[in-house]
N, C-alpha and C positions, 0 to 999 in steps of 0.2 A: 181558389176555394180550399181550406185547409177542410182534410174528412180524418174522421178515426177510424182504427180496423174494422169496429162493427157497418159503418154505412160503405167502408170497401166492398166487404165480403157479400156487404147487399147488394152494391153496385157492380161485384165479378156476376151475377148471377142476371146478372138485366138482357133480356131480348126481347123476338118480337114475341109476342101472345097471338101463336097456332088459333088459328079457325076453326070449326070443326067441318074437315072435309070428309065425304062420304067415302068408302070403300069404294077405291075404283071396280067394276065388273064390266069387263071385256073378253069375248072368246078368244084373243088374243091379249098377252099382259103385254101394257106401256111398257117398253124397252128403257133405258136409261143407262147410258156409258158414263166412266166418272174415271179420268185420265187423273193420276198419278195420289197414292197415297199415305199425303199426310197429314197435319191437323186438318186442314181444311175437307182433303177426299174422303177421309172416310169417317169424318162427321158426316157429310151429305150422305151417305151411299147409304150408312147406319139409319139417318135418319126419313129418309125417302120410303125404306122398308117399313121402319116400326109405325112413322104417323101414314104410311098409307094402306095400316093394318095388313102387313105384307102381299098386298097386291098389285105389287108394281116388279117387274123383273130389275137390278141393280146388278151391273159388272163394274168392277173396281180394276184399272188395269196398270201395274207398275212393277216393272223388273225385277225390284228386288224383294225379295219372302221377307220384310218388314222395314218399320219405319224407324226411323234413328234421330229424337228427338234432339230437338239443338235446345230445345226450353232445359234448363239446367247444365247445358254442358260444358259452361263456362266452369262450374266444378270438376270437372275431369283437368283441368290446368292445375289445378292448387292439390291434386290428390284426396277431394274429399267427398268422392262419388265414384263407384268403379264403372267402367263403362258400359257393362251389362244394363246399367240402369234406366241407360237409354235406349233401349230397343222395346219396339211396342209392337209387337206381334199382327196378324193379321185375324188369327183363327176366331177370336169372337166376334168377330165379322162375319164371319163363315159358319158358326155352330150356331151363335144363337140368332142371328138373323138372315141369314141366307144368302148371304152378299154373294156374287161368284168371283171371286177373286185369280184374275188373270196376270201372270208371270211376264210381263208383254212389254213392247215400245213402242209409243205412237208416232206414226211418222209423215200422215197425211190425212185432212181434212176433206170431204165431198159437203161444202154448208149445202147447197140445193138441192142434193142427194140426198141428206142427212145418212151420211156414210163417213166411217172411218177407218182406215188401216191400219193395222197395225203390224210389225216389224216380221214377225212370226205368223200370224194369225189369220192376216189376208185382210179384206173387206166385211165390215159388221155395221148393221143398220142399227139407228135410232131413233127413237122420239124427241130425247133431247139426250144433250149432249154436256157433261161437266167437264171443264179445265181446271185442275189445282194443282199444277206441275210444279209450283214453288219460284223459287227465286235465280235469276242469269246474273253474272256478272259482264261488268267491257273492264277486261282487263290495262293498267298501264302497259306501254312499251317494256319490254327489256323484264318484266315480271316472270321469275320462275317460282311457281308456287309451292314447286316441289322442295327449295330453298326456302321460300320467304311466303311460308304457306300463311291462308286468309282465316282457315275454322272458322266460316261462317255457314256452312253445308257442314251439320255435324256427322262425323264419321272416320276415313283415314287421315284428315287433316286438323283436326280436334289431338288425332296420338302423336303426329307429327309436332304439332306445336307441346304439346304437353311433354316429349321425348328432348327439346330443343329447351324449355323452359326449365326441367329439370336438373340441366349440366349447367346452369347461369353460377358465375362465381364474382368473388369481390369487385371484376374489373369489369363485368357484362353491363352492356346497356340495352335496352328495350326498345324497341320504334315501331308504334303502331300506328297507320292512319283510319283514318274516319272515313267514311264517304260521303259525297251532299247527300242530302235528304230530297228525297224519302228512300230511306233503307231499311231493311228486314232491322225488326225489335230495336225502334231506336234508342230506349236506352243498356244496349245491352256490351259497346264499345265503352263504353266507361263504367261499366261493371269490370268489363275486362282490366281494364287500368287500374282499378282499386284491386283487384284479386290479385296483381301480378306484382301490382306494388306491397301489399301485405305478405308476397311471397320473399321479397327482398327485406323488409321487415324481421320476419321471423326469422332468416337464415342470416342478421347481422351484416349487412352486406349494403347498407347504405352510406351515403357521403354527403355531408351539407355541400362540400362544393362542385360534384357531378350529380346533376338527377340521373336519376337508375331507367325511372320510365317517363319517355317520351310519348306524348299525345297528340299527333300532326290530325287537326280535325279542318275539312275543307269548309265548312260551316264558321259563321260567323259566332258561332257562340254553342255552347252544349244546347242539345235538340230536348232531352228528355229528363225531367228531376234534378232541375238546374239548380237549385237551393243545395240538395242534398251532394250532386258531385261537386259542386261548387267548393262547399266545405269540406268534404273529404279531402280534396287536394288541397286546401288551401290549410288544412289544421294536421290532420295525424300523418296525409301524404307529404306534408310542405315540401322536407328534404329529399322526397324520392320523387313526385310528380312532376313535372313540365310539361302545363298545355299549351297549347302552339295552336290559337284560332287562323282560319285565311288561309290556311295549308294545304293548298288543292295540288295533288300528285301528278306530274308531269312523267316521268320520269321514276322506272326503279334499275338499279344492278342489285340484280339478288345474289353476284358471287360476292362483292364487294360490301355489301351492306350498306350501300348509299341510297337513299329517297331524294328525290328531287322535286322542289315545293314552290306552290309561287312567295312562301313565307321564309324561301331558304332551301338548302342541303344538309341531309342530316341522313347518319351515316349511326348503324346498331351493331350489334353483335347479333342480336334477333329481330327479324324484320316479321311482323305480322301484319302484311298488307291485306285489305279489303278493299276491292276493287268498287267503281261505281260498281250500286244493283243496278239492274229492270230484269224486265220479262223473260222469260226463259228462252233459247233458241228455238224451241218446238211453237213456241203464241206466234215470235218473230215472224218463225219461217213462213207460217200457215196465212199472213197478213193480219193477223187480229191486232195488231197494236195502232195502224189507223197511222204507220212510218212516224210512229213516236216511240219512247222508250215503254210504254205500258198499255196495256189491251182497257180503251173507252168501253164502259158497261153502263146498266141502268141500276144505279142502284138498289130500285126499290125490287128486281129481282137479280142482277149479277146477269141480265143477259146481254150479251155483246151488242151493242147503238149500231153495227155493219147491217147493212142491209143484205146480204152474202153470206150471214153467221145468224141469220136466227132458229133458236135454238140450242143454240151455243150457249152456253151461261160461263162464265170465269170467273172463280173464287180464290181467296187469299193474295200470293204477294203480288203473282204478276198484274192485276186490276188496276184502274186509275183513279181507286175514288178517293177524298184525302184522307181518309181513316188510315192509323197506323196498320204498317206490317207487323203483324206479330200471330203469335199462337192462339192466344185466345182471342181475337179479332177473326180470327179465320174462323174459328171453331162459332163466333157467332155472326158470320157473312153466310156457311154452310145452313144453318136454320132460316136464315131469309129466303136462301134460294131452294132450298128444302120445299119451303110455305108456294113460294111463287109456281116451283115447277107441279106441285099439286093439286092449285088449282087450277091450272093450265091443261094436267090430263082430265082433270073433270067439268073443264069446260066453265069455270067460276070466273069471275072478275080477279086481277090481280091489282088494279088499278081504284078503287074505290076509297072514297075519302077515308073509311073507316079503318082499311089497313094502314095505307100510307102514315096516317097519327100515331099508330101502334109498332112503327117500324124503329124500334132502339138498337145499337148495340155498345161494346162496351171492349175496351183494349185494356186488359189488368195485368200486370205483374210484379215477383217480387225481384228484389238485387239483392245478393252480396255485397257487401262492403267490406268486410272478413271476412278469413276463415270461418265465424261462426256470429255474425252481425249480419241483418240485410234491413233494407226499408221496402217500400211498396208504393208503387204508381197506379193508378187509374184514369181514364178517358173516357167520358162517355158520350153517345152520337146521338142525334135522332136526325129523322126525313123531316125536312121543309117543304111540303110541296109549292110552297110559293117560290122559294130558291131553286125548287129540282135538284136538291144535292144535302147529302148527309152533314149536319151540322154540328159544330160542338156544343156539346150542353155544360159539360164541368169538364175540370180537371184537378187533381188531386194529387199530393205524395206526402209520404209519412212524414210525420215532425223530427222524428231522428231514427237513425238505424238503432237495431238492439238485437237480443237474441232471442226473445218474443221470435222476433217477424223472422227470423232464419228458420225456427222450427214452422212455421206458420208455410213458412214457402212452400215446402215439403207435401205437408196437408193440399194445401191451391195445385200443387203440381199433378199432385195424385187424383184429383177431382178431376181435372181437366182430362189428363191421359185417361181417364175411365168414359168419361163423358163422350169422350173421341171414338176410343178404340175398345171399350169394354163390354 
């Protein structure tokens, strides 16, 4: 389904339609824990307080004093974002809705209990309990990522790669692989490929007969905006790109810059591996993944199907449902489970025909394709309850990239981080 930018930006805005639940009042407030904050955590934490007319207590619990956005930081490679840009604070979380915001690390679940420890902190009871600890990698064999870093956790390995990127000269080649799917923002690996290839571009440093940037994707074919990366590499990238589908990673030397592929060996001067994703080691350790790579949930509240975890709700990447990993998918799974855990403390149905109809969300973003070019993807879900499982309803990406959608990006970017964290 081809869409223009106005029924995108209808469609970034699509979720469920909130009930109107009553002001909890209890002599004691509904506890609610919300383990690790980022799009996802502190959507829910924000939004638990304000639609539950701040009567609900919300603790927010993650290590570090803010969040460090990976939406955009594929700009910090090409130098056209400084990295401050990514950091999203916690404090309006803290002033204007009363989040408590805990410095902390989770390291042990009590589901029967409904208890959690944390690293510092000891033993803290719940009503319920949110997981949005983000994304784990299974590393290849022989992967030093301190060499042949991933920047898919934006933050030291985002300056790593942007430090390594920087020094590429006439004779550098590039090797990045892909991971099977489902991985965090799947089209955001071939954003990277166009951004690095337009960097070899601009700095005159191409060869029709070496490609500059290799693209080892384990996947039978591009996952996300297959028209649009198609053509990129096939038109302005031709002499710099080389996709390499069926490329699944066996094998890396990160001294040597060799990858090893069931599609071959192939050997960089810059290696930007991405391990398989799944679930983080803390979902892992705790049992919630069900000895699969990702924590089985309901979708129509994000609560964990264990019968040993109810209560538990898990939003964003670690989850199993097939909606894409991404930022703004996260940021609209946190308003379902938002809805769900609310009417849960007020004792409401969360199962009734009339939600489950009403249960949409919606995966948007934009890409770079240049320095100063990007296009725009959409997906949109709803519940089936005859299927028991979120379905696709459309999918969508721009007719061409332009400089419209670059400045456009910026705007969606800014909505969303406020939407999150503001």
């Amino acid at each position: 389904m081809t869409l223009n930018r106005r029924h995108f930006l209808k469609a970034a805005g699509a979720g469920l339609a909130l009930a109107n639940i009553p002001t909890i009042h209890a002599a004691t407030p509904p506890r609610v824990i919300v383990i690790g904050g980022g799009f996802a955590g502190a959507t829910v934490a924000k939004y638990i307080r304000l639609w539950s007319n701040f009567s609900v207590d919300v603790t927010l619990v993650d290590p570090k004093p803010q969040h460090t956005s990976c939406v955009l930081s594929n700009l910090i490679l090409n130098n056209q974002l400084p990295f401050s840009k990514l950091k999203l604070p916690y404090s309006s979380l803290e002033s204007k809705y009363g989040v408590n915001v805990v410095r902390d690390k989770a390291v042990e679940i009590n589901g029967p209990g409904n208890q959690i420890r944390l690293k510092n902190g000891g033993w803290r009871s719940y009503d319920r309990l949110v997981i949005a600890t983000g994304i784990g990698f299974k590393k290849p064999n022989g992967l030093d990522s301190k060499l042949s870093p991933h920047a898919w956790i934006a933050g030291g390995q985002t300056k790593l790669l942007a430090r390594q990127l920087a020094g590429m000269n006439a004779e550098s080649t590039f090797v990045m692989t892909i991971p099977k799917s489902p991985y965090r923002c799947p089209p955001g690996p071939y954003e990277r490929a166009c951004l690095v290839a337009n960097m070899f571009v601009q700095r005159g440093l191409t060869s029709v007969d070496n490609p500059r940037v290799m693209v080892l994707d384990a996947n039978s074919g591009i996952q996300a905006e297959r028209e649009t990366f198609s053509h990129a590499f096939n038109s302005i990238y031709r002499n710099v790109v080389q996709y390499v589908p069926d490329a699944e990673v066996h094998n890396v030397d990160s001294s040597s810059g060799m990858v090893y592929t069931t599609a071959g060996t192939f050997q960089g001067d810059i290696l930007n591996v991405i391990p398989q994703n799944r679930a983080t080691s803390f979902v892992r350790r705790q049992g919630l993944t069900d000895g699969d790579n990702w924590a089985p949930v309901d979708p129509t509240t994000y609560e964990s199907v264990l019968s040993e975890f109810q209560g538990v709700h898990i939003i964003g990447d670690s989850q199993n449902t097939n909606q894409p990993k991404s930022a703004h998918m996260a940021n609209a799974q946190a308003k379902i489970c938002t809805d769900a855990i609310l009417r849960s403390l007020s004792g409401i149905p969360t199962d009734t025909i009339e939600r489950l109809r009403n249960i949409t969300t919606n995966s948007a973003c934009y890409s770079p394709i240049t320095k100063d070019q990007a296009s725009w993807l959409t997906a949109n879900y709803f519940y089936n309850p005859d299927l028991e499982m979120m379905q696709l309803r459309h999918v969508g990406e721009a007719e061409e990239w332009n400089h419209s959608n670059y400045k456009q990006m910026f705007v969606w970017a800014s909505n969303l981080f406020t939407d999150c964290f503001g």
